[in-house]
C-alpha positions as CSV (number, residue, x, y, z in Angstrom):
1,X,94.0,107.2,187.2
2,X,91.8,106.4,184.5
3,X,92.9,106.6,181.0
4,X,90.3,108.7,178.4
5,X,90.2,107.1,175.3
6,X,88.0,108.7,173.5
7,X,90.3,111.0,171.6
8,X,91.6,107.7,169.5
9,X,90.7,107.5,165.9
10,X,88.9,104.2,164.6
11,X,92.2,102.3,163.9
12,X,93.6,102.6,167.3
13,X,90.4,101.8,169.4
14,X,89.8,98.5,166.9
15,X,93.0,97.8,168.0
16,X,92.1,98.2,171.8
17,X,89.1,96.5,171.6
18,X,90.6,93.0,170.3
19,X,93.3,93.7,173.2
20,X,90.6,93.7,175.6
21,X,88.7,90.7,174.4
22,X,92.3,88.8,175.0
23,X,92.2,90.2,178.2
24,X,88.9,89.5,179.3
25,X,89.2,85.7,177.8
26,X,91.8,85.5,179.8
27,X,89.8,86.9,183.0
28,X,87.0,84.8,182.6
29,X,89.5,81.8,182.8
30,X,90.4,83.1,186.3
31,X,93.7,85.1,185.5
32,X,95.0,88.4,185.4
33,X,95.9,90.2,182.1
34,X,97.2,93.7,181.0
35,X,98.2,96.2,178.1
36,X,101.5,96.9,178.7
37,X,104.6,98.6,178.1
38,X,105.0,101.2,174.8
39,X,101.6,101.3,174.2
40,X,100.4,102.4,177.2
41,X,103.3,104.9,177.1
42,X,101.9,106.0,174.0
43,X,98.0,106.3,174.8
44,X,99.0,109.2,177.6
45,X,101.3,110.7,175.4
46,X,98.6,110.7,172.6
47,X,100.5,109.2,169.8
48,X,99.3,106.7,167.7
49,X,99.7,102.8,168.6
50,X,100.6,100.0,165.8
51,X,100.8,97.3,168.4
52,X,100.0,95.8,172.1
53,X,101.6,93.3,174.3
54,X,99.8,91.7,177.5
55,X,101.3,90.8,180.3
56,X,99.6,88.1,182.4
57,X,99.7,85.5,185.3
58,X,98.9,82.5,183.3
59,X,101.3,80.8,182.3
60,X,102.0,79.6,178.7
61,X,101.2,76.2,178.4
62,X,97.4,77.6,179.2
63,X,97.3,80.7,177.0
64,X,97.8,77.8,174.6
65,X,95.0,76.2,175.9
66,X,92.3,79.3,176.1
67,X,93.0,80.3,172.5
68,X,92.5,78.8,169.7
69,X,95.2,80.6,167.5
70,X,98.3,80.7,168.9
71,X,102.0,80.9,167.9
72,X,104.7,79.6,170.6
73,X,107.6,82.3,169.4
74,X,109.4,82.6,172.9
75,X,107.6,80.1,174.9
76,X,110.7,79.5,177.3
77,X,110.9,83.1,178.1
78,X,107.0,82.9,178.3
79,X,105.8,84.5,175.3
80,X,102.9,83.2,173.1
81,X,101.5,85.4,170.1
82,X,97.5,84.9,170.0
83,X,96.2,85.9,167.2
84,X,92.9,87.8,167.1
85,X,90.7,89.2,164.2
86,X,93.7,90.6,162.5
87,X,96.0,91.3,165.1
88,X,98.6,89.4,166.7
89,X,99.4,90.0,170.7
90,X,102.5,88.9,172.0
91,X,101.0,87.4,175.5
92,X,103.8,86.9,178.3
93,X,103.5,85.7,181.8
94,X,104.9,87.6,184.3
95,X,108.5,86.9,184.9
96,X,112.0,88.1,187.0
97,X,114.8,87.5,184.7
98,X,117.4,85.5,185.9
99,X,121.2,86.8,185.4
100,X,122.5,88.4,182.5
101,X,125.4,87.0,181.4
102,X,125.9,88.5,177.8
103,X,124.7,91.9,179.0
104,X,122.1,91.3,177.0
105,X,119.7,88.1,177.9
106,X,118.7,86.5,181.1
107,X,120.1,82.8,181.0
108,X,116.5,82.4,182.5
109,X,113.2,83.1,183.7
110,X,110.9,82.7,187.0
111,X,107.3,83.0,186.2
112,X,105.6,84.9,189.0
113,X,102.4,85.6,190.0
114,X,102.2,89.4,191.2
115,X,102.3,92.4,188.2
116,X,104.7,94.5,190.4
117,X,107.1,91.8,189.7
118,X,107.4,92.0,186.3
119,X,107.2,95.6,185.7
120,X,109.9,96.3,188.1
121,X,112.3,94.0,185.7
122,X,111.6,96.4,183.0
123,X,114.0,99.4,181.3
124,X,112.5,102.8,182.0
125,X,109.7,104.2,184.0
126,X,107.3,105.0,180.8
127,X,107.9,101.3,179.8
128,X,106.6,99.8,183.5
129,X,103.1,101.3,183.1
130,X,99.8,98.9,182.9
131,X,96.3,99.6,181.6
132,X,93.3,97.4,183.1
133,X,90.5,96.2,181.0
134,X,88.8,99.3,182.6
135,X,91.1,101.2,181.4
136,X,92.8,102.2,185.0
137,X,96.5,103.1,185.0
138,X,98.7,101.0,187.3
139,X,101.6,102.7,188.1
140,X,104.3,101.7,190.7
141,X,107.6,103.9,189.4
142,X,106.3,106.8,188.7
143,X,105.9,106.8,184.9
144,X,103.1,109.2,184.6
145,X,105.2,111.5,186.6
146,X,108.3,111.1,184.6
147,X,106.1,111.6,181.5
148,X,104.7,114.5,182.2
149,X,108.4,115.9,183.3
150,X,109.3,114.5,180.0
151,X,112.2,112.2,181.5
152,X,113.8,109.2,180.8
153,X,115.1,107.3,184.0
154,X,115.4,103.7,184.6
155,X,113.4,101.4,186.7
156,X,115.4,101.0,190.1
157,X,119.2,101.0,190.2
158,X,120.1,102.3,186.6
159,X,123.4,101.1,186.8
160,X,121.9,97.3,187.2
161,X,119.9,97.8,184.3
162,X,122.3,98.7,181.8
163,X,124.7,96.2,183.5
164,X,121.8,93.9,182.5
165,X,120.9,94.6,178.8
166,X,123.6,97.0,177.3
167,X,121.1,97.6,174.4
168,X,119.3,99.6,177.2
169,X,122.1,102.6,176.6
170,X,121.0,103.0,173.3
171,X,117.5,102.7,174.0
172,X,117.5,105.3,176.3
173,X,119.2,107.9,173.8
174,X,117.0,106.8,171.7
175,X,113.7,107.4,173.4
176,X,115.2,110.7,174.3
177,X,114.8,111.8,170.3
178,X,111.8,110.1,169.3
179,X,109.7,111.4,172.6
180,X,111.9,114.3,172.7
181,X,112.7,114.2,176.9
182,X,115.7,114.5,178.7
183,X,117.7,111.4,180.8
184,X,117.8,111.6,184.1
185,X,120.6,112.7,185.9
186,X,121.2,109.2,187.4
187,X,120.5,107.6,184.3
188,X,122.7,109.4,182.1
189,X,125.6,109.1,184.6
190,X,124.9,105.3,184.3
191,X,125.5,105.0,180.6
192,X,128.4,106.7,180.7
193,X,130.4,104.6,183.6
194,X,128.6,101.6,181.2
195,X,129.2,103.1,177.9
196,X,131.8,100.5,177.2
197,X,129.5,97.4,177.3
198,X,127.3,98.7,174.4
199,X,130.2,96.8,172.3
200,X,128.2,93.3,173.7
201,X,125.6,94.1,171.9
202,X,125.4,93.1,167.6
203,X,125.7,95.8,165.3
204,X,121.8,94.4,163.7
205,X,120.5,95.8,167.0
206,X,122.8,98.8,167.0
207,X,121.4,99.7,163.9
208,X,117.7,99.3,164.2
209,X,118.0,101.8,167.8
210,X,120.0,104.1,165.1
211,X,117.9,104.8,162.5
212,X,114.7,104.9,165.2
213,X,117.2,107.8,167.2
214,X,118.4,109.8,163.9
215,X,114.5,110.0,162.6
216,X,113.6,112.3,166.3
217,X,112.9,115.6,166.9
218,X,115.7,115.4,169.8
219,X,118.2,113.9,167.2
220,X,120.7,116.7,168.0
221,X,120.6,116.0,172.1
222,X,120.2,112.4,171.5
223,X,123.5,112.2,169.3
224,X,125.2,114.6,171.7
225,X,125.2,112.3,174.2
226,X,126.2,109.0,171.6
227,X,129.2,111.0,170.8
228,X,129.8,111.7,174.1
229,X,129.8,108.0,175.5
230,X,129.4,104.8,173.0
231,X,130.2,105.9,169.9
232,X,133.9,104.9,170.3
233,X,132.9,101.5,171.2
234,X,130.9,100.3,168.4
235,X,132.4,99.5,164.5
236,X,132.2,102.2,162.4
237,X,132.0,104.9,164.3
238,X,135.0,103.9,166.2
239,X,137.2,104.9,163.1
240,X,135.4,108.2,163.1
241,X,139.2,110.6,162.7
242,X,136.7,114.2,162.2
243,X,135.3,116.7,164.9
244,X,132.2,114.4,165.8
245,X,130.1,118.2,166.8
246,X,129.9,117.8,163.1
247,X,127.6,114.8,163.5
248,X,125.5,115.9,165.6
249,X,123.2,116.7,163.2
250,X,120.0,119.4,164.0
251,X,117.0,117.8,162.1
252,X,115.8,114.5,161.5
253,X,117.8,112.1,158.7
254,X,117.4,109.0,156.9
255,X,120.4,106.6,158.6
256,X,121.7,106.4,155.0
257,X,122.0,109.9,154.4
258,X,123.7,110.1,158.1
259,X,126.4,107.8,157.3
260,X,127.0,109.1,153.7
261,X,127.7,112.5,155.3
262,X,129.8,111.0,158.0
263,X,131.9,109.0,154.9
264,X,131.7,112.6,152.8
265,X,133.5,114.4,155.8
266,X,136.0,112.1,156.8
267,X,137.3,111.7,153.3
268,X,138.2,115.6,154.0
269,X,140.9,114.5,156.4
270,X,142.1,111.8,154.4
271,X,139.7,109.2,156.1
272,X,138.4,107.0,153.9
273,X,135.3,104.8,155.7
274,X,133.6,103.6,152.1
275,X,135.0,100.0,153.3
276,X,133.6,100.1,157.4
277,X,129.9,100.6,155.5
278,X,129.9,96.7,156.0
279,X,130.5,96.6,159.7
280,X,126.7,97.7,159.9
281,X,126.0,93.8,158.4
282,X,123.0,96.0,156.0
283,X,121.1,94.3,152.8
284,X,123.3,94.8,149.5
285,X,120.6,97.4,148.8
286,X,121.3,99.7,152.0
287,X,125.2,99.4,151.1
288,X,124.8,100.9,147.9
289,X,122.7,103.7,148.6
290,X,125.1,104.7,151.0
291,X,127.5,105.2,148.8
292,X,125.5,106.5,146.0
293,X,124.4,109.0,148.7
294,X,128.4,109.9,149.5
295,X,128.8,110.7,145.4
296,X,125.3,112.8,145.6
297,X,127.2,114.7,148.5
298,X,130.6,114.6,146.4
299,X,129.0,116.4,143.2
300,X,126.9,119.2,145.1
301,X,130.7,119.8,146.2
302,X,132.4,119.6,143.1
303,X,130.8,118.1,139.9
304,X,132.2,115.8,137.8
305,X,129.6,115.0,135.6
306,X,126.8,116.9,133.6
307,X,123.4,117.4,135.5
308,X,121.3,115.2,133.3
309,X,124.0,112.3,133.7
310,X,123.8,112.9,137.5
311,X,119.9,112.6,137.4
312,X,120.0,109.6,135.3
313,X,122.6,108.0,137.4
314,X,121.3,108.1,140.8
315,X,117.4,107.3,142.0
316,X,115.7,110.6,142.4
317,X,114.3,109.7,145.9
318,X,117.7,110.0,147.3
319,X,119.0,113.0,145.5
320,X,115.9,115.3,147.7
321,X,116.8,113.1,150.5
322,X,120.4,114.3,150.8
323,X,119.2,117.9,149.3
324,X,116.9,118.0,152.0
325,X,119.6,116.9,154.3
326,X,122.1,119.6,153.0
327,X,118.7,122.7,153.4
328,X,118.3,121.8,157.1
329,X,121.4,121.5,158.2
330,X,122.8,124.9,156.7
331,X,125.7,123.3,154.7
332,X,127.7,125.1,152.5
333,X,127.7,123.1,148.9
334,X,129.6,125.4,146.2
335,X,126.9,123.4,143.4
336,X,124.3,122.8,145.3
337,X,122.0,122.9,142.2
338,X,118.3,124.2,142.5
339,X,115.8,121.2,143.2
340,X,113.3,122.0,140.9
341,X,116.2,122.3,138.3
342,X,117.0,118.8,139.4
343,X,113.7,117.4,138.9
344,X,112.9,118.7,135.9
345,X,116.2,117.5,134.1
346,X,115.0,113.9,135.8
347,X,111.5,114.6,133.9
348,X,112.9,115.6,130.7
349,X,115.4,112.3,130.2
350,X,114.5,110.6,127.2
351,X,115.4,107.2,129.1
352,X,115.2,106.4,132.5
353,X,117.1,103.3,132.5
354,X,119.3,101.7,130.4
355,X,116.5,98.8,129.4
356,X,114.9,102.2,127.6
357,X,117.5,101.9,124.7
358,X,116.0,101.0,121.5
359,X,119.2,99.1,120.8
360,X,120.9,95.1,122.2
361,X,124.2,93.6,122.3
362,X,123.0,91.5,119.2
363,X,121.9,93.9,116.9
364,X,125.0,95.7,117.3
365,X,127.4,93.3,116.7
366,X,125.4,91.9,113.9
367,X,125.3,95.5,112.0
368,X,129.0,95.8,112.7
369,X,129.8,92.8,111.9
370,X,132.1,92.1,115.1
371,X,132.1,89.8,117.8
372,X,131.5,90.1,121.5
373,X,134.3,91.2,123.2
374,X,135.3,94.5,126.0
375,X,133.8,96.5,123.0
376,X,130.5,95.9,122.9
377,X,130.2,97.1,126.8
378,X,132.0,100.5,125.8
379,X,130.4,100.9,123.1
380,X,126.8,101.0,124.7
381,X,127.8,102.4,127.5
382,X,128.9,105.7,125.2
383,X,125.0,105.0,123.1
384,X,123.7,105.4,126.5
385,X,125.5,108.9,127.4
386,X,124.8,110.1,124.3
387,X,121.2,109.4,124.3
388,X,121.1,110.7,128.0
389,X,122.8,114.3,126.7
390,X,120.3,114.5,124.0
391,X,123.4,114.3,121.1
392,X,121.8,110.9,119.9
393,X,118.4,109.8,119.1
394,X,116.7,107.0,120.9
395,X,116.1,105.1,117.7
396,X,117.7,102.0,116.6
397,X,118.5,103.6,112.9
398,X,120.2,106.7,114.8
399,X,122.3,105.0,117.2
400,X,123.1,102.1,114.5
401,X,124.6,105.1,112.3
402,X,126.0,106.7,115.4
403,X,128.0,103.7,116.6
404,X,129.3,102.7,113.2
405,X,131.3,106.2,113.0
406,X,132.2,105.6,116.4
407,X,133.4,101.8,116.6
């Protein structure tokens, strides 16, 4: 089968073109050389394309050689990043992996010479598809097939595979939301005699398949079948006390939003997960939305603050993101305040941020003649509500007055 790309917008075939001039340097030096993988998955599914790997026969102490730019990044497992116009290409020969023995990496590699070879070592069916220079489909699992029947099955003995790369398991779910398929009887029987091994595999990885699986239009399927096999293997999730059909959320969420729910419920049966947020090993940034998110949950239940302190306390960005959250999953929230109410009261804050007040430490304790001390915090902290409730001007002459009857 030949592949029509005419459809592609101008992005997409720049991209293809630069492919192909790798491809044909490579030919003109005698070797093969191939798009392959997700992007050739994605160019018969129509979806857009961001980046290309080539899969080849030469090996890559000569890829080095043909090109001028190159970057070694997994030379031992035959990998070599050329870099063309402005795009890189991660070039790999074709290889068999050698055994597994951390369920997750081959101890080693045999360069071959035949493409069959190294598409067979691959996960799925849609991943073992090649594209020629000419643009000809080679196909030796039956990926078109399997795409078209919107199905997600593994390349040979699915059992193997997962036995092979545990990471696979959650792959596979996760392919299921983002392309929106089903996995293949065999397949999904696989994961779940394997579901166990997925706790090989580092939470880092865990996490990145997560958040790729929770932003699908098959999110709800996809999570079914977590819940239904790995989730009680991996940290976290694992400590999960609730009804997990509660998790298994109907519309596509931000991962941070998803865990602050899953925090917000279990607090309801006395399950307090605010400390397991840093089995997921994120950035001190991700942590503490989180749990900003889980008090953005807690007050659309049951405030405990005014509106405009809640706007001025938590980024705007993530108060729609869980409001948005709350509208398409059909929860009951007993304050779930009006959006537009909630962005005009973030509009008509005289400060945004704290920097915003026309007052400092010094000045303060200057005018009130005091030193620094577990007063001066209180007291600015109370400037700042007051500013923020509109009972206090934002100028220095107000709030000097203000604080001196309230030292």
């Amino acid at each position: 089968m030949k592949l029509e790309l005419a459809y592609l917008n101008h992005t997409t075939q720049a991209l293809i073109i630069a492919a192909n001039e790798v491809i044909g340097e490579l030919k003109l030096h005698g070797y093969e050389a191939y798009i392959v993988g997700g992007a050739v998955r994605n160019l018969l599914l129509k979806k857009e394309i961001n980046d290309i790997d080539i899969t080849t026969n030469c090996l890559p102490e000569n890829i080095i050689k043909i090109f001028s730019k190159t970057v070694p990044v997994g030379i031992d497992h035959g990998t070599v990043i050329v870099l063309r116009q402005d795009y890189q290409f991660e070039v790999t020969t074709f290889r068999i992996d050698g055994e597994y023995i951390d369920h997750r990496r081959p101890d080693q590699v045999q360069f071959v010479t035949d493409l069959k070879s190294d598409l067979e070592r691959r996960d799925f069916t849609i991943n073992a598809l090649a594209l020629s220079e000419t643009h000809e489909i080679i196909d030796y699992f039956d990926g078109q097939k399997d795409l078209v029947n919107k199905e997600i099955r593994a390349v040979g003995n699915a059992a193997h595979r997962f036995e092979e790369d545990a990471l696979r398991m959650m792959r596979a779910i996760r392919f299921q939301s983002v392309l929106y398929f089903n996995i293949e009887e065999n397949t999904l029987l696989a994961i779940e005699k394997h579901a166990a091994t997925i706790a090989l595999v580092s939470i880092e990885r865990i996490v990145v398949e997560m958040k790729k699986l929770l932003m699908g239009k098959g999110v709800h399927q996809a999570l079914h079948i977590f819940y239904k096999t790995m989730y009680s293997h991996l940290p976290f999730f694992r400590a999960i006390k609730g009804n997990t059909a509660s998790y298994q959320v109907h519309s596509p969420v931000d991962f941070t939003v998803y865990i602050a729910y899953i925090i917000y419920c279990e607090s309801k049966v006395d399950q307090d997960l605010t400390s397991k947020i840093s089995d997921f090993k994120l950035s001190n940034q991700e942590k503490k939305q989180i749990k900003d998110c889980v008090l953005i949950f807690d007050y659309f239940n049951q405030p405990d603050m005014s509106l405009k302190s809640f706007v001025y306390r938590f980024d705007i960005d993530l108060i729609q993101d869980v409001y948005r959250f709350i509208l398409n999953e059909k929860i009951i929230f007993d304050n779930l305040v009006d959006i537009t109410s909630i962005q005009n009261a973030k509009q008509q804050l005289p400060i945004q941020t704290r920097d915003e007040l026309q007052i400092d430490g010094n000045v303060l304790m200057s005018y009130l003649n005091k030193k620094p001390g577990p007063w001066l915090k209180s007291m600015i902290n109370k400037i700042e509500l007051a500013v923020i409730e509109g009972r206090l001007s934002n100028r220095q002459e107000k709030i000097l007055e203000w604080a001196k009857n309230h030292v």
